[in-house]
Every structure is written in C-alpha cells, then in structure tokens.
PDB file of N, CA, C and O in Angstrom, chain B, residues numbered from 101:
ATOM      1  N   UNK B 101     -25.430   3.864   9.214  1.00  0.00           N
ATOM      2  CA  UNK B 101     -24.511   3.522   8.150  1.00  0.00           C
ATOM      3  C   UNK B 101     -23.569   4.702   7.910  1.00  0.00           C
ATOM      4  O   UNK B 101     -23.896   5.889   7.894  1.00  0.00           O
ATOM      5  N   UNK B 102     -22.287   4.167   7.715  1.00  0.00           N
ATOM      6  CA  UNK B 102     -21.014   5.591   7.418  1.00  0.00           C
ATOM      7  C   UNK B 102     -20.815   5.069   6.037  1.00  0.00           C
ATOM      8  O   UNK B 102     -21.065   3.990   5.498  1.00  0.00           O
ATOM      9  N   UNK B 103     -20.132   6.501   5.531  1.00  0.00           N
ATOM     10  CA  UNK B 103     -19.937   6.375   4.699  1.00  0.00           C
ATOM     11  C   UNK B 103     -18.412   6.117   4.235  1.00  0.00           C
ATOM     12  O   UNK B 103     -17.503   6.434   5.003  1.00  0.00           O
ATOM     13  N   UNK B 104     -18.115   5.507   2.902  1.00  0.00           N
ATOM     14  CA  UNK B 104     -16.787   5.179   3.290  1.00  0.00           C
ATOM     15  C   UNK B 104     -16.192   5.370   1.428  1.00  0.00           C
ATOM     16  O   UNK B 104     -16.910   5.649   0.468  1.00  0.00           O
ATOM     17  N   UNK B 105     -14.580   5.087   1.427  1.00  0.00           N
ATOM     18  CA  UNK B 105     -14.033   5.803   0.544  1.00  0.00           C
ATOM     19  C   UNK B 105     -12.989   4.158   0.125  1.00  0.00           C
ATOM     20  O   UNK B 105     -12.825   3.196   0.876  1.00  0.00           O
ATOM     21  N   UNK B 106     -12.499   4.327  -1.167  1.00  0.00           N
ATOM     22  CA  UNK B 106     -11.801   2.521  -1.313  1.00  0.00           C
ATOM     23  C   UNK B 106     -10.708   3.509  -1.806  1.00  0.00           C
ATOM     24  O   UNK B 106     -10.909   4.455  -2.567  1.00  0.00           O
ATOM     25  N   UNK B 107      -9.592   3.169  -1.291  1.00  0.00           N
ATOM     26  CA  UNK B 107      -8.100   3.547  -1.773  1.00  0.00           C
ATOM     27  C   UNK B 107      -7.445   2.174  -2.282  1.00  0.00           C
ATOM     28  O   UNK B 107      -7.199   1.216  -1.548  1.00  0.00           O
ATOM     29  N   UNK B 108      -7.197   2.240  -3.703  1.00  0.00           N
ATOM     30  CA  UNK B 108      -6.269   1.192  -4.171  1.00  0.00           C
ATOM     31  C   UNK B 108      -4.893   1.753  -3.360  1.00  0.00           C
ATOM     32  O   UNK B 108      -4.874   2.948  -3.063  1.00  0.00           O
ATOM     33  N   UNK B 109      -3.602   0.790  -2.958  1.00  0.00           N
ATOM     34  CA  UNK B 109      -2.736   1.151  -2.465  1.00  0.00           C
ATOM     35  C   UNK B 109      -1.691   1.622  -2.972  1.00  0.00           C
ATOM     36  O   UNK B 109      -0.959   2.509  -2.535  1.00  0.00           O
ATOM     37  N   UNK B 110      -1.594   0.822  -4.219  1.00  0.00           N
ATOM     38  CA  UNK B 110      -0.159   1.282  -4.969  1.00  0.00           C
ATOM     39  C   UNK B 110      -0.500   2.130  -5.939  1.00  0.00           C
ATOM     40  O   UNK B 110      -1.318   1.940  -6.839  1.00  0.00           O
ATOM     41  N   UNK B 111       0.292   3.271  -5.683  1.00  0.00           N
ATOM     42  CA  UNK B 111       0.407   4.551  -6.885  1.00  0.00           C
ATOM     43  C   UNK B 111      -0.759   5.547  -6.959  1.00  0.00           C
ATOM     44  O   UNK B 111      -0.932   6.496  -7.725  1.00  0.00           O
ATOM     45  N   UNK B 112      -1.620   5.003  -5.811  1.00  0.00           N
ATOM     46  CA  UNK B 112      -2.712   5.697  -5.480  1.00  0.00           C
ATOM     47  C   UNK B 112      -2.522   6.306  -3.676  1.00  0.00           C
ATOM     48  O   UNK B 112      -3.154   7.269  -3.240  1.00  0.00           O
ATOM     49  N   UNK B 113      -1.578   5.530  -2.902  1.00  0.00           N
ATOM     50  CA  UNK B 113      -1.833   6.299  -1.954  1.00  0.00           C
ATOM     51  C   UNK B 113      -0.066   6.332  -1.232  1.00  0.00           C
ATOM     52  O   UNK B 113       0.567   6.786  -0.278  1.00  0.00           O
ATOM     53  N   UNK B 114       0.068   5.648  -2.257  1.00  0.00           N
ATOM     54  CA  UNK B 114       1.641   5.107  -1.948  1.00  0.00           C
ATOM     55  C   UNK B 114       2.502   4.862  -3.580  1.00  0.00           C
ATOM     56  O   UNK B 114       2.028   4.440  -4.635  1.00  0.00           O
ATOM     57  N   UNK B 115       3.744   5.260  -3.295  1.00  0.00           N
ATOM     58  CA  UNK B 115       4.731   5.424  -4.417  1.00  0.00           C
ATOM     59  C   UNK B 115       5.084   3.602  -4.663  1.00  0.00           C
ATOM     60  O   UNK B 115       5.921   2.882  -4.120  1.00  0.00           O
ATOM     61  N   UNK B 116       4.324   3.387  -5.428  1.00  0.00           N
ATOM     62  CA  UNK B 116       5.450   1.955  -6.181  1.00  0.00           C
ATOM     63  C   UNK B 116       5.789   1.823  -7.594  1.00  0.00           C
ATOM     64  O   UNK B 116       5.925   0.678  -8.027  1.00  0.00           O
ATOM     65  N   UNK B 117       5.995   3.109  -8.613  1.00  0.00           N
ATOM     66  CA  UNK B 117       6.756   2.912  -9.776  1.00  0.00           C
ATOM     67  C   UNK B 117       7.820   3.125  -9.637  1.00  0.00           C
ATOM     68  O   UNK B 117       8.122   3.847  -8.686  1.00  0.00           O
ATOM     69  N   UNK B 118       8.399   2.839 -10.116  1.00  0.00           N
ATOM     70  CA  UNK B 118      10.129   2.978 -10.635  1.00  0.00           C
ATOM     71  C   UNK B 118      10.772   2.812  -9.376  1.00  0.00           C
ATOM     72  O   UNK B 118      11.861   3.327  -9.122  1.00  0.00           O
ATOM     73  N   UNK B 119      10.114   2.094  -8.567  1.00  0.00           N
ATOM     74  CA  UNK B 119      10.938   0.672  -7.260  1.00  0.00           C
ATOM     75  C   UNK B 119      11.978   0.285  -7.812  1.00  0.00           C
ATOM     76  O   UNK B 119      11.868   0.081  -9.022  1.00  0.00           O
ATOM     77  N   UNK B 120      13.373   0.033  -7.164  1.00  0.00           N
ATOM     78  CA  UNK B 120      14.435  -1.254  -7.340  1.00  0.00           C
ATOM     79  C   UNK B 120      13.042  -2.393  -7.467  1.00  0.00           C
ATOM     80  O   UNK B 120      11.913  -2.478  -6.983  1.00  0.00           O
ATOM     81  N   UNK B 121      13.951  -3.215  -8.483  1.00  0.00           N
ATOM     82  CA  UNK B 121      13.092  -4.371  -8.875  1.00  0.00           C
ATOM     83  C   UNK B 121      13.707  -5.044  -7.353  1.00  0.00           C
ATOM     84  O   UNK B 121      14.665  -4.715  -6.653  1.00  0.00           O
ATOM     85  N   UNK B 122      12.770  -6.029  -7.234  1.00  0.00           N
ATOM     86  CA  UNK B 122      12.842  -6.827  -6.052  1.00  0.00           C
ATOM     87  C   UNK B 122      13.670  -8.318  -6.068  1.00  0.00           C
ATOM     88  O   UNK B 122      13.746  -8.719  -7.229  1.00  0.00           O
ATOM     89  N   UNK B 123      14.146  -9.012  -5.344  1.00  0.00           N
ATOM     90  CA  UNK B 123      14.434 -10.383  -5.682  1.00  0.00           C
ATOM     91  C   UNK B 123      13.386 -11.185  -6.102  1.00  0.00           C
ATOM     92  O   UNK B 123      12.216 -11.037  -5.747  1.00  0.00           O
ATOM     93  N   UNK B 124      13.879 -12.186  -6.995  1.00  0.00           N
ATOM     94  CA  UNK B 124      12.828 -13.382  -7.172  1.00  0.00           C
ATOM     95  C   UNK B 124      12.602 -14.045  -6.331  1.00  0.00           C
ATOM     96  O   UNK B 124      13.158 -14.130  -5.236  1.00  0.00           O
ATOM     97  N   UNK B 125      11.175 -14.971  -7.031  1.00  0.00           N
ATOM     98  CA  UNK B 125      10.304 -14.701  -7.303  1.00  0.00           C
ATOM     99  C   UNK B 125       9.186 -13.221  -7.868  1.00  0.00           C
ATOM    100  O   UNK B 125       8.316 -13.007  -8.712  1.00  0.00           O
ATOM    101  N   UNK B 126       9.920 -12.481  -6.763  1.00  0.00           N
ATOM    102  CA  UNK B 126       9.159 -10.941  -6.950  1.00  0.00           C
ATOM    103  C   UNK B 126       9.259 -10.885  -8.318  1.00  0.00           C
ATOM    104  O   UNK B 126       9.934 -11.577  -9.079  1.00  0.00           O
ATOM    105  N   UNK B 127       8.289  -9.717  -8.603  1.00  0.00           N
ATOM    106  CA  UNK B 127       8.867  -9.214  -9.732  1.00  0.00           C
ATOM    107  C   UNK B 127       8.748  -7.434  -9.536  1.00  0.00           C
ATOM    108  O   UNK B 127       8.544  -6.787  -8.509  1.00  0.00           O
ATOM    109  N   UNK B 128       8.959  -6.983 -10.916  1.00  0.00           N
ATOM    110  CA  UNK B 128       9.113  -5.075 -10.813  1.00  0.00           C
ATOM    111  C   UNK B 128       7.587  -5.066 -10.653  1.00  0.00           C
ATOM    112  O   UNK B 128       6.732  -5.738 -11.229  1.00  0.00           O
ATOM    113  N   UNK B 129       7.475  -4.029  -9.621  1.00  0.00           N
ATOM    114  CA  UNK B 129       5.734  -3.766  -8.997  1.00  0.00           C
ATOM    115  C   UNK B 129       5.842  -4.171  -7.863  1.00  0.00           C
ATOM    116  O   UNK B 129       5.108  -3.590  -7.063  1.00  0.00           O
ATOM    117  N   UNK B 130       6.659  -5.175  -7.344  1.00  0.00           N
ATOM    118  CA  UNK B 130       6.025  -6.241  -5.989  1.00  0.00           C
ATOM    119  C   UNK B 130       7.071  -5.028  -4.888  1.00  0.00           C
ATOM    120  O   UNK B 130       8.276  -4.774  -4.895  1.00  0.00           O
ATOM    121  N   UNK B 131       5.987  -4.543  -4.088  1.00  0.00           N
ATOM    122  CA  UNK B 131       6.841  -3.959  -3.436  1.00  0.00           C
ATOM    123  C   UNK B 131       6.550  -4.887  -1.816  1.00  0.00           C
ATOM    124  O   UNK B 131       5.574  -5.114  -1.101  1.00  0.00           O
ATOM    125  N   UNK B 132       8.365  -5.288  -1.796  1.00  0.00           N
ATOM    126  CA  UNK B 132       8.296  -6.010  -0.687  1.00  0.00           C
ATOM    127  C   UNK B 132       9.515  -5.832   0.906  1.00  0.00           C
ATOM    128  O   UNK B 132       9.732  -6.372   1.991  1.00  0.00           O
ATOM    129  N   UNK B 133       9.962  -4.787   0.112  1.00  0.00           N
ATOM    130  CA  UNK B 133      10.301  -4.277   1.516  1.00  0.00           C
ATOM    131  C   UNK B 133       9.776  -2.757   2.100  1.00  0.00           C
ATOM    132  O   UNK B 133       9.998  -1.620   1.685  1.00  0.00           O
ATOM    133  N   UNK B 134       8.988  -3.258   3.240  1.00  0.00           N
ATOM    134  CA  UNK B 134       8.182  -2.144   4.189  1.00  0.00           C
ATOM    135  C   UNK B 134       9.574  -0.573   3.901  1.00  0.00           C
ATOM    136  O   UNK B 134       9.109   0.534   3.629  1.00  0.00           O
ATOM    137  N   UNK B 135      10.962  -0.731   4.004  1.00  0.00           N
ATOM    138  CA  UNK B 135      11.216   0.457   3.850  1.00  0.00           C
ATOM    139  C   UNK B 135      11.601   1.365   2.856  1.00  0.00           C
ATOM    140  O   UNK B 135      12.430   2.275   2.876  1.00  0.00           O
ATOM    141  N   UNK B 136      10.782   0.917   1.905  1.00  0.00           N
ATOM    142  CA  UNK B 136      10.121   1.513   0.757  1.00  0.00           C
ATOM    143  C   UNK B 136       9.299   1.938   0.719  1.00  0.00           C
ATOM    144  O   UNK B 136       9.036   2.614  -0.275  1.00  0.00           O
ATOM    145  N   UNK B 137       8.553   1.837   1.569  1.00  0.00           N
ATOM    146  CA  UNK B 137       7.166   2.374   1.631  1.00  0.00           C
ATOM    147  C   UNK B 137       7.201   4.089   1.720  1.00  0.00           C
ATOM    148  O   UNK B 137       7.757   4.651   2.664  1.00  0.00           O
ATOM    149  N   UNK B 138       6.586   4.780   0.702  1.00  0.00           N
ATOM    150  CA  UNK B 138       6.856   6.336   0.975  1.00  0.00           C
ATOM    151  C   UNK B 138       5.110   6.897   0.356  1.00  0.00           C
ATOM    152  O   UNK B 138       4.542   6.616  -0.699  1.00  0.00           O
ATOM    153  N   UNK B 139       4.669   7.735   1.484  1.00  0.00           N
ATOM    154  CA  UNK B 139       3.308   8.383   0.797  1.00  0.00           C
ATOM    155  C   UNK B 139       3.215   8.975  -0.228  1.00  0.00           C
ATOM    156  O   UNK B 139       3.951   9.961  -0.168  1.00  0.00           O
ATOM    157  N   UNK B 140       2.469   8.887  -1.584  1.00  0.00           N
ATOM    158  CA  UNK B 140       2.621   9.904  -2.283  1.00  0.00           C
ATOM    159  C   UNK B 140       2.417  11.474  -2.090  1.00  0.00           C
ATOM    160  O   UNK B 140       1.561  11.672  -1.227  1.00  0.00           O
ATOM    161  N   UNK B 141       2.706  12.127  -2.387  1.00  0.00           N
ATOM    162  CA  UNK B 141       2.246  14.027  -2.001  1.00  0.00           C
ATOM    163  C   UNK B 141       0.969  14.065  -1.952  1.00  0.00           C
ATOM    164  O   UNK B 141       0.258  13.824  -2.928  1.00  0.00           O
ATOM    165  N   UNK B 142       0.461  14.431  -0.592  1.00  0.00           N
ATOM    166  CA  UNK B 142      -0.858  15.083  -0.402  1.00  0.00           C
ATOM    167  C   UNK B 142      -1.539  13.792  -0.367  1.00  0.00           C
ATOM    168  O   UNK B 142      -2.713  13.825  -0.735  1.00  0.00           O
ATOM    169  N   UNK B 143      -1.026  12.564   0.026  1.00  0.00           N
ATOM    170  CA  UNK B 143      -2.039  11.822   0.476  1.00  0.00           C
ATOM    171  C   UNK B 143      -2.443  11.557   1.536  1.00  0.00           C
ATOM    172  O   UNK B 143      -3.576  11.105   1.701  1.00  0.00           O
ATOM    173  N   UNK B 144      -1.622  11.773   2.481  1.00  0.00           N
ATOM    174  CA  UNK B 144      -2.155  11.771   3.799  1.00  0.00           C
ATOM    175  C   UNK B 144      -2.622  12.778   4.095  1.00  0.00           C
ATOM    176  O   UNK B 144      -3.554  12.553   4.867  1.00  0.00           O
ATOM    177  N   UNK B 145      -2.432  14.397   3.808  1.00  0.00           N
ATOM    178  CA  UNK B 145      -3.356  15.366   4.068  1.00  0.00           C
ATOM    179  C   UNK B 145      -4.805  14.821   3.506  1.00  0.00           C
ATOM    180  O   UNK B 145      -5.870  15.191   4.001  1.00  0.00           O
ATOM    181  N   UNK B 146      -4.715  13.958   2.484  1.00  0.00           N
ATOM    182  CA  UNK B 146      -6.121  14.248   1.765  1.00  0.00           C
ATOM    183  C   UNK B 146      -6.824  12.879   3.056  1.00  0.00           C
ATOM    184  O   UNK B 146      -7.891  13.167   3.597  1.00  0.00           O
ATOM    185  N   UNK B 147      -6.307  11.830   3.339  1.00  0.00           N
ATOM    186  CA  UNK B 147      -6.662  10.751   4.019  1.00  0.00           C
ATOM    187  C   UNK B 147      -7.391  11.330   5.630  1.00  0.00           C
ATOM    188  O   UNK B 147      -8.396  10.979   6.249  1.00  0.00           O
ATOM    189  N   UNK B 148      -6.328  12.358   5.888  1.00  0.00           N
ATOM    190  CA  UNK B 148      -6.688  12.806   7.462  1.00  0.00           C
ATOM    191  C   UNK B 148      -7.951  14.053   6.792  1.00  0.00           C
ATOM    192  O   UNK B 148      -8.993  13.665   7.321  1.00  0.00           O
ATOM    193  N   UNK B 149      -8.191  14.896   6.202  1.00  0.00           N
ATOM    194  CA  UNK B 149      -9.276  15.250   5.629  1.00  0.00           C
ATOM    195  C   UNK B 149     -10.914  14.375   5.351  1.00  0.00           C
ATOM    196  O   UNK B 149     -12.060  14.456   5.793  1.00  0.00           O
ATOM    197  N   UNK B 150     -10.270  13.670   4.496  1.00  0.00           N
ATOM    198  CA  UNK B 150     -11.516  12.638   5.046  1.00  0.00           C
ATOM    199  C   UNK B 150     -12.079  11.706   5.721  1.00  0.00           C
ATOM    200  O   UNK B 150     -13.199  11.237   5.520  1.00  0.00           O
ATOM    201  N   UNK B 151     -11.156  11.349   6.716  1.00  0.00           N
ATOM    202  CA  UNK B 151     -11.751  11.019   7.956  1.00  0.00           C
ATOM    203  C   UNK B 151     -12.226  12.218   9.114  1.00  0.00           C
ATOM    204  O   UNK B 151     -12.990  11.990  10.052  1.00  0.00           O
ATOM    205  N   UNK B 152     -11.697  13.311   8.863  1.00  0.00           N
ATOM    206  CA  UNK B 152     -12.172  14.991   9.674  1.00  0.00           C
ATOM    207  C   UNK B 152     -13.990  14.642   9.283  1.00  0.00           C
ATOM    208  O   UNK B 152     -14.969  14.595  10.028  1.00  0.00           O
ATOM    209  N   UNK B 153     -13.875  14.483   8.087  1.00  0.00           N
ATOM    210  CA  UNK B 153     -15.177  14.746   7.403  1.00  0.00           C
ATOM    211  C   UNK B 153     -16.426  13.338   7.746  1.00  0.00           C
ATOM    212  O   UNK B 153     -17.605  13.341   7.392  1.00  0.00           O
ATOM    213  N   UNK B 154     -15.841  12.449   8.372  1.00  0.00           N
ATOM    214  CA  UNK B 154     -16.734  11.178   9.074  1.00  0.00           C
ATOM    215  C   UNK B 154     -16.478  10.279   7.716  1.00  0.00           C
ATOM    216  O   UNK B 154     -17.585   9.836   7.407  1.00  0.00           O
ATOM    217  N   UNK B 155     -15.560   9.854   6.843  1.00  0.00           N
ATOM    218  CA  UNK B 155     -15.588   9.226   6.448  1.00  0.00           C
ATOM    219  C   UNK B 155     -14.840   7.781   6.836  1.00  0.00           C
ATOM    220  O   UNK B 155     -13.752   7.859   7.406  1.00  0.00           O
ATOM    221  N   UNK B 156     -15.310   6.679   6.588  1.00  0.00           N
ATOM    222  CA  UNK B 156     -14.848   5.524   6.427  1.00  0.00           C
ATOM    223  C   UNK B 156     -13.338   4.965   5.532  1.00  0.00           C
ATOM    224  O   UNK B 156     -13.520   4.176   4.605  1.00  0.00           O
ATOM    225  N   UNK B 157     -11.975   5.384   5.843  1.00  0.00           N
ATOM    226  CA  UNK B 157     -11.209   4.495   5.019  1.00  0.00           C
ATOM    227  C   UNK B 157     -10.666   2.975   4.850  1.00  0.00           C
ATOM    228  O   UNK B 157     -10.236   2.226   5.728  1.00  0.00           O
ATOM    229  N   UNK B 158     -10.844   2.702   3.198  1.00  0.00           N
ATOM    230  CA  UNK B 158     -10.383   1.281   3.236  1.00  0.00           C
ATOM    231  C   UNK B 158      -9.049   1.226   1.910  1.00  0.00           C
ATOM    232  O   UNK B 158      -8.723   2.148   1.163  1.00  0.00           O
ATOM    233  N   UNK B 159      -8.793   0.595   1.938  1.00  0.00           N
ATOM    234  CA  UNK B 159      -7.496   0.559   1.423  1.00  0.00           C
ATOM    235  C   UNK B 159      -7.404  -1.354   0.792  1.00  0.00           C
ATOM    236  O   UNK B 159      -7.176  -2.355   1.472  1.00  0.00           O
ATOM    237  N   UNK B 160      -7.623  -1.268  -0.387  1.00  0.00           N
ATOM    238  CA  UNK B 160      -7.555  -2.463  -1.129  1.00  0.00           C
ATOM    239  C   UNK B 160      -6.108  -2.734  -1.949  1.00  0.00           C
ATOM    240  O   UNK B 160      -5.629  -1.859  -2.670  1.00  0.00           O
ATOM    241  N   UNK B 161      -5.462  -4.053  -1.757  1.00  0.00           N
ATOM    242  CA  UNK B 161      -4.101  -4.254  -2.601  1.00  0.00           C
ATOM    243  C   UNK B 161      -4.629  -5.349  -3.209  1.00  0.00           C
ATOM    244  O   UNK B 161      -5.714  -5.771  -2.810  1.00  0.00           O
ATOM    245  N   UNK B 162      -4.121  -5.827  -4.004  1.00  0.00           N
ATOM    246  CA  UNK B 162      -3.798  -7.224  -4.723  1.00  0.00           C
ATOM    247  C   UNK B 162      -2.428  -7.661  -4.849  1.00  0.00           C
ATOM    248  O   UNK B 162      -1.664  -6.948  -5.500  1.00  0.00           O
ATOM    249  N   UNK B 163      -2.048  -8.610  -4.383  1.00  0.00           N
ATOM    250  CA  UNK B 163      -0.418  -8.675  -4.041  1.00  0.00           C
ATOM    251  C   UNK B 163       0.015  -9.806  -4.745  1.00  0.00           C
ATOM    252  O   UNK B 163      -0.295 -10.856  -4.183  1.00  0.00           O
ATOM    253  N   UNK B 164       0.523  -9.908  -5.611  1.00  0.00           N
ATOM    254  CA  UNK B 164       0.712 -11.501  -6.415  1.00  0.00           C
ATOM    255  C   UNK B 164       1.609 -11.570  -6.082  1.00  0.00           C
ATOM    256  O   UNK B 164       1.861 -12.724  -6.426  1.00  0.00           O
ATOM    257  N   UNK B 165       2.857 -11.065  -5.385  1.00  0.00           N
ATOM    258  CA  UNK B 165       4.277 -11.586  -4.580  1.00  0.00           C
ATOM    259  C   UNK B 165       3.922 -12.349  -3.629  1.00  0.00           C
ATOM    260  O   UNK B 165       4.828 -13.140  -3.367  1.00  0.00           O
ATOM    261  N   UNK B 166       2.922 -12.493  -2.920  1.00  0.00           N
ATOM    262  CA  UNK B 166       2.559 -13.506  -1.787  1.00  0.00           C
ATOM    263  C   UNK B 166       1.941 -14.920  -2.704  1.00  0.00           C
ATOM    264  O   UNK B 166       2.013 -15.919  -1.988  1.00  0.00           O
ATOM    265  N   UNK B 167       1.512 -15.148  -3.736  1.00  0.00           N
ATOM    266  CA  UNK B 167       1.415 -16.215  -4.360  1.00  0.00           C
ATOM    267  C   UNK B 167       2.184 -16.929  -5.064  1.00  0.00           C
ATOM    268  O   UNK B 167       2.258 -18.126  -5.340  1.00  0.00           O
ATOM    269  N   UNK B 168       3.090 -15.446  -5.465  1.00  0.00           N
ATOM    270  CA  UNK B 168       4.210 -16.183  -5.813  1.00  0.00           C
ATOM    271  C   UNK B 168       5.452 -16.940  -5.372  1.00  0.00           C
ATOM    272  O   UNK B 168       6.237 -17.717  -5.916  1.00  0.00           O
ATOM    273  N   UNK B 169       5.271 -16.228  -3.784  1.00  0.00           N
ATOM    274  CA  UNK B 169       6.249 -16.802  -2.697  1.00  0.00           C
ATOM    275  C   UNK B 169       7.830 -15.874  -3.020  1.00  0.00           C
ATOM    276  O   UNK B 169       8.963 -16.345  -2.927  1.00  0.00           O
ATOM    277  N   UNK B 170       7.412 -14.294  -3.457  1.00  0.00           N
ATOM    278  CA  UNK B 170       8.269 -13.791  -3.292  1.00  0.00           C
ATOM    279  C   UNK B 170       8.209 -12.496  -2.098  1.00  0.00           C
ATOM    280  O   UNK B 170       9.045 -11.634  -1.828  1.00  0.00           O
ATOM    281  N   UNK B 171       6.612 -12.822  -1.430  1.00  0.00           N
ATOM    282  CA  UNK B 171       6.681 -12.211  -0.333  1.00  0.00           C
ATOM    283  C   UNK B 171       5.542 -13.044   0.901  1.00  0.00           C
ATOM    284  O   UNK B 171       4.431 -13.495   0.622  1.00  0.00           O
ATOM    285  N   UNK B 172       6.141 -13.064   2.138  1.00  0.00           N
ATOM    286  CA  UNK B 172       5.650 -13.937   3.011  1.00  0.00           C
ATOM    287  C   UNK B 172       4.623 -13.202   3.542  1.00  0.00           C
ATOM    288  O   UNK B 172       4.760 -11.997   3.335  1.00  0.00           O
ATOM    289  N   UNK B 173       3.467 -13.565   4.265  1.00  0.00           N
ATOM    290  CA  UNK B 173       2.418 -13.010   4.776  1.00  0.00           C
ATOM    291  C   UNK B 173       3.031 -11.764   5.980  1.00  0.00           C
ATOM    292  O   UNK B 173       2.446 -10.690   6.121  1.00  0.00           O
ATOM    293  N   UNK B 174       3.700 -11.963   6.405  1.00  0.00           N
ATOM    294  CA  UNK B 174       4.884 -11.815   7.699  1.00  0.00           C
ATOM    295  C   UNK B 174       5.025 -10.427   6.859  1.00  0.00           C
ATOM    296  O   UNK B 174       4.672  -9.320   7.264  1.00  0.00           O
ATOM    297  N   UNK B 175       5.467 -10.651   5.925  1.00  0.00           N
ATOM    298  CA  UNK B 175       6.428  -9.605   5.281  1.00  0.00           C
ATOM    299  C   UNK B 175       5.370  -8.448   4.873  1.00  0.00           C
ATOM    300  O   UNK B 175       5.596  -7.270   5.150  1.00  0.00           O
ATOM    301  N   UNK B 176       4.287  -8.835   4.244  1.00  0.00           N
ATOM    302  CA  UNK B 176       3.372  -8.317   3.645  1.00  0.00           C
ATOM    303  C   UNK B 176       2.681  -7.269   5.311  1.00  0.00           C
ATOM    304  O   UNK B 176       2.374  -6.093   5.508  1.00  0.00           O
ATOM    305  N   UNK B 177       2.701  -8.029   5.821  1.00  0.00           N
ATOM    306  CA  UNK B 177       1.925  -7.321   7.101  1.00  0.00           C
ATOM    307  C   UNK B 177       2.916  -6.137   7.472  1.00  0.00           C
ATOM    308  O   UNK B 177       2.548  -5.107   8.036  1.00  0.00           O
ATOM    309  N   UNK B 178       4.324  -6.434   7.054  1.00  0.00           N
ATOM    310  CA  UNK B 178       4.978  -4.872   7.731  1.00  0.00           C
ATOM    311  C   UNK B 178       4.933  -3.957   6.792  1.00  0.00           C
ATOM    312  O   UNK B 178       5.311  -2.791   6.899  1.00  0.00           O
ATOM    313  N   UNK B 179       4.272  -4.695   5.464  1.00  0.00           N
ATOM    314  CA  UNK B 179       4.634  -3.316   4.417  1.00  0.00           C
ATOM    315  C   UNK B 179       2.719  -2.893   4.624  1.00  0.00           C
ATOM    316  O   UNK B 179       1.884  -2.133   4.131  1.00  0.00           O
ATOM    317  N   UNK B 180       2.778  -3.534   5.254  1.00  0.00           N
ATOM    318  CA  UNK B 180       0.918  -2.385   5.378  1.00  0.00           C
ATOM    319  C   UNK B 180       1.067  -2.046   6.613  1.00  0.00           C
ATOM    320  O   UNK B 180       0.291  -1.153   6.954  1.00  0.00           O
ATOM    321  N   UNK B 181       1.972  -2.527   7.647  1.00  0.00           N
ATOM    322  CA  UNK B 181       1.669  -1.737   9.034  1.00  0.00           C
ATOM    323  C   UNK B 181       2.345  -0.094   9.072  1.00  0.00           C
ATOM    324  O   UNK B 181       2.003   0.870   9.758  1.00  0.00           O
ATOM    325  N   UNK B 182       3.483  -0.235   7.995  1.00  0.00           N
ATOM    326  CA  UNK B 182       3.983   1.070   7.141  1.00  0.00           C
ATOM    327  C   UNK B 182       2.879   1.854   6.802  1.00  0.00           C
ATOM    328  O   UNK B 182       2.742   2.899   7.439  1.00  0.00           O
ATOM    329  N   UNK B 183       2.132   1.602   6.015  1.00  0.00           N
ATOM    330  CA  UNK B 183       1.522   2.244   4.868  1.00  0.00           C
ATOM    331  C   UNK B 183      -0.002   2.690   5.834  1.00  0.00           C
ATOM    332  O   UNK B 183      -0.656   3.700   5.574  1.00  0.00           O
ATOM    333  N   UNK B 184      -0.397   1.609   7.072  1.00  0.00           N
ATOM    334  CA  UNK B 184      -0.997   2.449   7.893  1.00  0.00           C
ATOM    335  C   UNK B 184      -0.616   3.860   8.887  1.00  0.00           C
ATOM    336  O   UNK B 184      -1.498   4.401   9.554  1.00  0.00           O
TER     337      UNK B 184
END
C-alpha cells in the first residue's frame, strides 16, 4: 500500500480567483478555458517533492460548469490535461 496525498484543484494547486468571468451558462469560478490555467507559487515544487518522497498524487475538482452545460467534457479534459 502507498501512500497518497488529495489536492483540491482550484486555489489549492491552481489559480482560479479573480478569473475573467466566463460565458454563460458558466459562471465566476468556472474555469473553462485550459489557457488560464496557471500554477499557484510553489506548487509544483511542493507536488514534485512529494512524489521524490513515494507519495501518491490525486487531485479532486467538482465542476458544476459541466452540468450546467457551460463546459463540455471535451473542454474540461484540456483544462486538466493543463493542470497535469
């Protein structure tokens, strides 16, 4: 068994306050274009640190722009293939 670490995504490992609000459906929070995506400071040092150290990362979102149909699954997948 490894051991492992849960990163919420937004504002925890990645910048999404004070985003341009998005088009509707979206709303302010929904970050839905991938080139927005920017690391916060020292999170990827801290990310590549603990995987040095044998840890497990996971990375949890909750995305209510995809329910709301102001972001497509499609879309959603490039703003995490970013953020990987």
């Amino acid at each position: 068994m490894r051991a492992a670490v849960f990163f919420d995504r937004d504002d925890t490992l990645i910048v999404n306050r004070g985003l341009p609000a998005p088009p509707l459906p979206a709303k302010v929070g929904d970050l839905v274009d991938s080139g927005l995506v920017r690391a916060i400071d020292g999170a990827v040092e801290a990310c590549v640190r603990l995987r040095e150290a044998g840890y497990v990362l996971v990375v949890v979102t909750n995305q209510g722009a995809v329910a709301r149909g102001g972001l497509t699954l499609r879309g959603l997948d490039s703003v995490q293939a970013r953020v990987r």
